[in-house]
C-alpha positions in Angstrom: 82.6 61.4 127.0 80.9 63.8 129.3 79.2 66.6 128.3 81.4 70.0 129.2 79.3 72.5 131.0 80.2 76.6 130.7 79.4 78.1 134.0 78.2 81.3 132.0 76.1 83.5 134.6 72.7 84.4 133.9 72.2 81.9 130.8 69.4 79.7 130.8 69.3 76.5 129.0 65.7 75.8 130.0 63.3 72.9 127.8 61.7 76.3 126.1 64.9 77.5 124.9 64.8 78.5 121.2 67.3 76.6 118.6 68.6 77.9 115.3 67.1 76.1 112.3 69.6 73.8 110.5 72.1 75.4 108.5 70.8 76.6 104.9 72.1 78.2 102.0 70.7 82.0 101.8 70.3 83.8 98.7 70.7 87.4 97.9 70.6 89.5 95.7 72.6 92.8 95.4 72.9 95.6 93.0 75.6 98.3 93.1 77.6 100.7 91.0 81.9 99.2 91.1 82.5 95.9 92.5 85.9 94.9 93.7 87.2 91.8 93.9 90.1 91.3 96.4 90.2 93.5 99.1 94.1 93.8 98.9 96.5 96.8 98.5 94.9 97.9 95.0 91.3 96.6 96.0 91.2 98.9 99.1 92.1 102.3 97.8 90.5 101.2 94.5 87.3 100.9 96.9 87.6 103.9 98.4 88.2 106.2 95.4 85.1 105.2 94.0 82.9 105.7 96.7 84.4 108.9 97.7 83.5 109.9 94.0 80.0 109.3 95.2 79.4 105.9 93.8 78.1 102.7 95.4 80.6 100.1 95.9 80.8 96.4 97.1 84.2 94.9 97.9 84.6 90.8 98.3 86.8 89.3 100.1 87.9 85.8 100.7 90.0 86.4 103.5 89.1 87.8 107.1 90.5 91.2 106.9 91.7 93.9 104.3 95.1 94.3 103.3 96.5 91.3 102.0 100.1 91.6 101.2 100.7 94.3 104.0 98.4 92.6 106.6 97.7 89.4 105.9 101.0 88.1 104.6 103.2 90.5 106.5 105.0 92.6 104.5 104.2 95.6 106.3 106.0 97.9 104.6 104.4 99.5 102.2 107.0 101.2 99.8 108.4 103.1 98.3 106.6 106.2 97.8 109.5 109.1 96.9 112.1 108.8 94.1 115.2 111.1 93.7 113.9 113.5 96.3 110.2 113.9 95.0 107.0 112.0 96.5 105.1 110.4 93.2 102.5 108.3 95.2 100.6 110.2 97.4 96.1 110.1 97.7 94.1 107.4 99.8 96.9 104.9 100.3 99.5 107.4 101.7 96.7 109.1 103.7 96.2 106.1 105.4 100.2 104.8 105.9 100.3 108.1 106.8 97.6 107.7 109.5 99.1 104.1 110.4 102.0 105.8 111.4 100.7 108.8 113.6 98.3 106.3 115.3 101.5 103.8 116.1 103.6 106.5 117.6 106.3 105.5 114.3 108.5 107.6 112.6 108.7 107.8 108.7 112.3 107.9 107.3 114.1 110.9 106.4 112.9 110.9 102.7 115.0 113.6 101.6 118.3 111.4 102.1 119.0 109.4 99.4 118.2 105.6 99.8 121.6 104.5 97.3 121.4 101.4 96.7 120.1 100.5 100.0 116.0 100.6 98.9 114.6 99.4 101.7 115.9 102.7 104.2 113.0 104.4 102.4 110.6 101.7 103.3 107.8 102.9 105.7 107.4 100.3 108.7 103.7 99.8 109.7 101.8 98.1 112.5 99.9 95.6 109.9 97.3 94.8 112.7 96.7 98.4 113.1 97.1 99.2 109.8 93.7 96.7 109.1 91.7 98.2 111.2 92.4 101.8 109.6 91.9 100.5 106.0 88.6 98.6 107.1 87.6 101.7 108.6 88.6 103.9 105.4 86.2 101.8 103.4 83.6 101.7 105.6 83.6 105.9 105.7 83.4 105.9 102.2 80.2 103.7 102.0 81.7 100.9 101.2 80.2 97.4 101.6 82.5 95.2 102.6 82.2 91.6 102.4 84.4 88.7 103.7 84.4 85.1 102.9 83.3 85.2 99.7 84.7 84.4 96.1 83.4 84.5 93.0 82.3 81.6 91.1 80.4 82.8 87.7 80.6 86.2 86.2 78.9 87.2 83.2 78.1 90.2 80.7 74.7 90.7 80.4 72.7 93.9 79.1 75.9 96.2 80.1 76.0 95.0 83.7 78.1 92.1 84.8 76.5 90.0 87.0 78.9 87.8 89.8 77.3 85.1 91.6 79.5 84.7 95.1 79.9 81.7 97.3 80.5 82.2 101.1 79.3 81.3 105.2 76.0 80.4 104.6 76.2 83.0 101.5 75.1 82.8 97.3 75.0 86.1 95.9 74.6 87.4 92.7 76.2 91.3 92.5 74.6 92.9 89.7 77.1 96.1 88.9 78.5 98.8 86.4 81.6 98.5 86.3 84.0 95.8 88.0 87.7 95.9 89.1 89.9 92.6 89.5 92.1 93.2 92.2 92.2 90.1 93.3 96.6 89.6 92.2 96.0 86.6 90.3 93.5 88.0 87.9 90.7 85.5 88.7 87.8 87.7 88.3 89.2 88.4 84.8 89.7 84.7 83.8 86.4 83.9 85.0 85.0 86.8 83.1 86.7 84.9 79.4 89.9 87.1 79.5 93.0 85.7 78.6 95.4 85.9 81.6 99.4 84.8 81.2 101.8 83.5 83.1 105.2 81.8 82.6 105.9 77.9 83.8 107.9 79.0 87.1 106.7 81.5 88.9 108.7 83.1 91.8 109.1 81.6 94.8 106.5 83.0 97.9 107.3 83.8 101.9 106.1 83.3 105.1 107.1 85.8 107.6 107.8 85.2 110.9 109.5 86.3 113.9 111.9 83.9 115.6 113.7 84.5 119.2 115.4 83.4 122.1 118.8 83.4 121.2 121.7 86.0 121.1 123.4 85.6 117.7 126.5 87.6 119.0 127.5 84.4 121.2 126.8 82.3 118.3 129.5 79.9 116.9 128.0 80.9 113.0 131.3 78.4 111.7 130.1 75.5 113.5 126.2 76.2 113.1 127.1 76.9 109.2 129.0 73.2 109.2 126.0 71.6 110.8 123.6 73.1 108.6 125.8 71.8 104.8 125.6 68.0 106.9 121.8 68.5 107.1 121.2 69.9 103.6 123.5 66.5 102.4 121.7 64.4 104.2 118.3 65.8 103.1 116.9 66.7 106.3 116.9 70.1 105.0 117.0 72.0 101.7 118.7 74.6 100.8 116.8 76.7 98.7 114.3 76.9 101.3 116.2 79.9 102.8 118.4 80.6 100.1 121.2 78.8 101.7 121.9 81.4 104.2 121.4 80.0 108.0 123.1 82.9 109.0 121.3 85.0 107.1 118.3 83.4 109.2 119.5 83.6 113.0 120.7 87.5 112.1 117.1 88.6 110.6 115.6 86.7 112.7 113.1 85.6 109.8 111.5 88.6 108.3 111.9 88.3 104.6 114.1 85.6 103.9 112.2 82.1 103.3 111.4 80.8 99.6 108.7 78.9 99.3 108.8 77.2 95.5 105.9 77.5 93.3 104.1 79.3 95.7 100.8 80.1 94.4 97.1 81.8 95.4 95.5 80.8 92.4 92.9 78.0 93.6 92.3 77.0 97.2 94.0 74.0 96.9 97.4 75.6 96.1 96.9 78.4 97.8 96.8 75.4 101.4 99.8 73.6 99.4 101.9 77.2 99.9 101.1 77.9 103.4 101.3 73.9 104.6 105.1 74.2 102.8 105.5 77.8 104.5 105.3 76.0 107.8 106.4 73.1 107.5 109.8 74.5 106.4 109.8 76.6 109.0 109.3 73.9 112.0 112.0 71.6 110.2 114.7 74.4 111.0 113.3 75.6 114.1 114.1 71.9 115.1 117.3 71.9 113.7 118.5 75.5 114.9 117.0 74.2 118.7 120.5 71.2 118.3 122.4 73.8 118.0 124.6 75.7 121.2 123.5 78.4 121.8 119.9 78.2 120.6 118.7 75.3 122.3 115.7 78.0 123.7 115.0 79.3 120.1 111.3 79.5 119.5 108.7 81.2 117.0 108.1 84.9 118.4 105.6 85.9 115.8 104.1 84.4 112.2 101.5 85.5 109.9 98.4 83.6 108.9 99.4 82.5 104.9 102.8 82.7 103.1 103.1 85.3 100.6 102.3 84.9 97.4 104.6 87.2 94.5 103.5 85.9 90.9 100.4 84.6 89.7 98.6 85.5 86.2 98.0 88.7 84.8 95.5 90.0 82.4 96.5 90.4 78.4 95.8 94.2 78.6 95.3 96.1 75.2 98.6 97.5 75.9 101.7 95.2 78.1 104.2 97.2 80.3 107.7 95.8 79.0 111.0 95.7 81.0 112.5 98.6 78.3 109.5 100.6 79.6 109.9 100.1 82.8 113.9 101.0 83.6 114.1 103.5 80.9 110.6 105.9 83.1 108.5 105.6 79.6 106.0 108.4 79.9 102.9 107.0 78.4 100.0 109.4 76.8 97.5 107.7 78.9 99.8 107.3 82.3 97.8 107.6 85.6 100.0 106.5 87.7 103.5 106.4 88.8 105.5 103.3 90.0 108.8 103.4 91.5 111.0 100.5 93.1 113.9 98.1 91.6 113.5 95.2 89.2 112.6 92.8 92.3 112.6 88.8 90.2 113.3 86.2 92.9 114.5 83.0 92.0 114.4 80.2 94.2 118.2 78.8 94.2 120.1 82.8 94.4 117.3 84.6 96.4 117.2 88.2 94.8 119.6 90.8 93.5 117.5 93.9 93.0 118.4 95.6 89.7 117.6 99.3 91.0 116.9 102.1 88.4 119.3 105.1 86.8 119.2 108.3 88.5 116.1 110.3 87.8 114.0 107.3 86.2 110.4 106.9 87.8 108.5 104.3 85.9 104.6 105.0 84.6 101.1 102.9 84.5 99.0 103.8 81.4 95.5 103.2 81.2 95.8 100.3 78.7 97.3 97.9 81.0 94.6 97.7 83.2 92.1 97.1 80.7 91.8 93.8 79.5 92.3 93.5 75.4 88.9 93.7 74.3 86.4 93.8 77.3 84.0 95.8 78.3 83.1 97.6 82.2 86.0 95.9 83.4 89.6 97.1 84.7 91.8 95.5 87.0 94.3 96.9 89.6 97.6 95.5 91.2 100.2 93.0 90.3 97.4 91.0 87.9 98.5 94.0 85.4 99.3 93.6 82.2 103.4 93.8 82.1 105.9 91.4 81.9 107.9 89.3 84.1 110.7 91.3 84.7 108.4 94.9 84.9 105.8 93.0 86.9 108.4 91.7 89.6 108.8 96.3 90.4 105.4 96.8 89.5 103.8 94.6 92.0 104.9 96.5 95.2 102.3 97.9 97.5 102.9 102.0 96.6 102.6 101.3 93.1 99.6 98.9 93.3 97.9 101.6 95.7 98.8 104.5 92.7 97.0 102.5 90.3 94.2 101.1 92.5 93.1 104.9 93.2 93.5 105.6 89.3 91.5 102.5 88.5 88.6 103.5 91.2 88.7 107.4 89.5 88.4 105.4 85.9 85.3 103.3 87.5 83.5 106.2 88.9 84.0 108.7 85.6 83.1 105.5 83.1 79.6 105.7 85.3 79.0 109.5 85.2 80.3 109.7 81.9 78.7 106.5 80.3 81.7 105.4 78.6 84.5 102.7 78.4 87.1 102.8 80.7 89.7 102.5 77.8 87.3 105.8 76.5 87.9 108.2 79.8 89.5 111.2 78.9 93.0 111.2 80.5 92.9 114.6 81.7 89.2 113.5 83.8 91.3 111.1 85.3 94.1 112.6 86.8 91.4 115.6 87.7 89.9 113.4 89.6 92.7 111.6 90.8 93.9 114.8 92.1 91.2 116.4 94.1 91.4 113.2 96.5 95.2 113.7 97.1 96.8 111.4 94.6 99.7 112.5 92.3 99.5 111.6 88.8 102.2 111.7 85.8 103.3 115.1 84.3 102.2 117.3 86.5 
């Protein structure tokens, strides 16, 4: 094969030129004040609470950009953030939907309308590819390191620091810090660290989003494409749970949030390439089906994210578990920091989803104990890794009420420093202070 020559003007590839050494594995070593692992919807705000409280602050992440559900895996819309006429998440992570929004030339609904039963008319709509560059931005403002392409691989207790040695590009870091938050969804950090984590045999299924085009589903003979579609699920060419047996459902959404992905999970890279190579290989199999069909024999694959979607993974054993009764009946805890407030969300694979939504007036809390791992010390997490249960964890897990607690968890962080304590030990009331004076709404006030 011939060698391919760049006609790139003014380089010189003269006998002088000077090569890179061979690829090597450099060390480094880093000290700081809060790490944060995952650089997600928690990890982010969580990040930039505690710098903004004047602390130093590393954030890992394995990925290429911040956001993770919202950006990476597409759900870009961040919700909900008012219940029964009242906003109850507000600080970092509505300041920067907020600027999102303004940036994009969007409009945010009409939040003093009641959203019913409808949930999702309350559901702010974001440009996620903007919406990463603000965030990164955010974090960087607030002093934040920020570093991708890295996960952990050992973290230990030692002396009252924890110490996390980090793989990545040409990367092995040890982070030497104070106080560490798991935001990571799956709770990996904490597992690593020798805390139990939970999680039942089937998890909820996981989704790629996509955009798909090309057709006009008003001209669409939906009787003969639904026909066509039972023939290929009998003959195994397709399955049905794969979009909850709703073709239909497909061609009118146009893909969004409707695929299942079973036993999609982000715990180890292995299953994590599993999810995504099922993601899309789900979705070409009834691209290629839709594309025999009249009427959409020009049907093509507008727009798709990068990974499929992860919902459920572990969570922590906290020294205190948010239970279902808890959650529907708005439990005010003594040690609540942060509100959460969206319908009990459990998909399952064969039905898709029936959102259970709350009574009038309910608005569900976070107390402190749930992000605390039973029986550690310096360490909190942040996020759907919580400790709750399956049924509280499936309305917990939502961006707004992951950002609520991420900001809470970085005030914790930052006052456990000043204040040399536990986080378990943080006075309540320092907390929500805190919380407060960087925009964030806490419980009872």
């Amino acid at each position: 094969m011939g060698a391919l020559t760049l006609g790139l003007s003014g380089a010189s590839f003269a006998s002088n030129d000077v090569y890179a050494a061979p690829y090597a594995l450099r060390k480094k070593s880093i000290e700081t004040d809060v790490l944060v692992v995952g650089g997600g919807t928690a990890g982010v705000v969580a990040a930039i609470q505690a710098g903004r409280a004047g602390q130093r602050v590393t954030l890992i992440e394995c990925a290429s950009q911040l956001g993770g559900t919202t950006t990476t895996a597409g759900v870009a819309y961040p919700g909900i953030f008012f219940a029964w006429g009242k906003q109850i998440i507000g600080g970092i992570g509505w300041e920067m939907v907020q600027e999102a929004v303004a940036i994009n030339g969007d409009t945010l609904p009409n939040f003093s309308i009641p959203h019913g039963r409808q949930h999702w008319r309350h559901q702010v709509r974001l440009n996620g590819a903007l919406y990463a560059i603000i965030i990164e931005q955010k974090c960087l403002e607030a002093g934040v390191d920020i570093r991708f392409y890295e996960t952990p691989t050992n973290i230990t207790f030692k002396n009252g620091f924890w110490h996390v040695e980090t793989i990545g590009k040409g990367i092995h870091a040890e982070i030497k810090c104070k106080q560490l938050i798991d935001c990571s969804g799956n709770a990996y950090a904490a597992s690593m660290a020798g805390y139990p984590v939970l999680r039942e045999a089937e998890s909820q299924p996981g989704t790629l989003i996509f955009t798909i085009g090309g057709y006009d589903f008003d001209s669409l003979d939906l009787e003969m494409i639904k026909e066509e579609y039972e023939k290929a699920i009998a003959s195994g060419e397709l399955v049905r749970a794969e979009f909850r047996g709703n073709i239909v459902g497909l061609l009118k959404s146009k893909g969004d949030n409707i695929q299942h992905v079973a036993g999609a999970d982000a715990t180890t890279s292995e299953s994590h390439t599993l999810a995504n190579i099922q993601g899309r290989e789900s979705l070409l199999k009834h691209l290629k089906f839709l594309k025999r069909m009249p009427g959409c024999e020009e049907i093509k694959i507008v727009d798709m994210r990068t990974e499929t979607g992860v919902r459920e993974t572990y969570r922590i054993e906290g020294e205190y578990q948010i239970t279902h009764e808890d959650y529907v009946t708005g439990k005010l805890f003594s040690d609540a920091i942060s509100y959460s407030y969206y319908p009990i969300d459990l998909h399952i694979i064969e039905h898709g989803v029936t959102p259970k939504h709350l009574a009038d007036g309910v608005v569900a809390t976070v107390p402190l104990r749930a992000l605390i791992p039973k029986n550690s010390q310096n360490f909190l997490v942040a996020g759907r890794c919580l400790s709750s249960d399956r049924l509280a964890n499936s309305a917990l897990r939502v961006q707004a009420s992951c950002m609520g607690m991420g900001q809470a968890a970085g005030a914790v962080a930052s006052l456990a420093i000043t204040q040399n304590k536990q986080p378990k030990d943080v006075t309540i009331s320092d907390i929500h202070q805190l919380v407060e004076a960087h925009g964030g709404i806490v419980p009872g006030a």
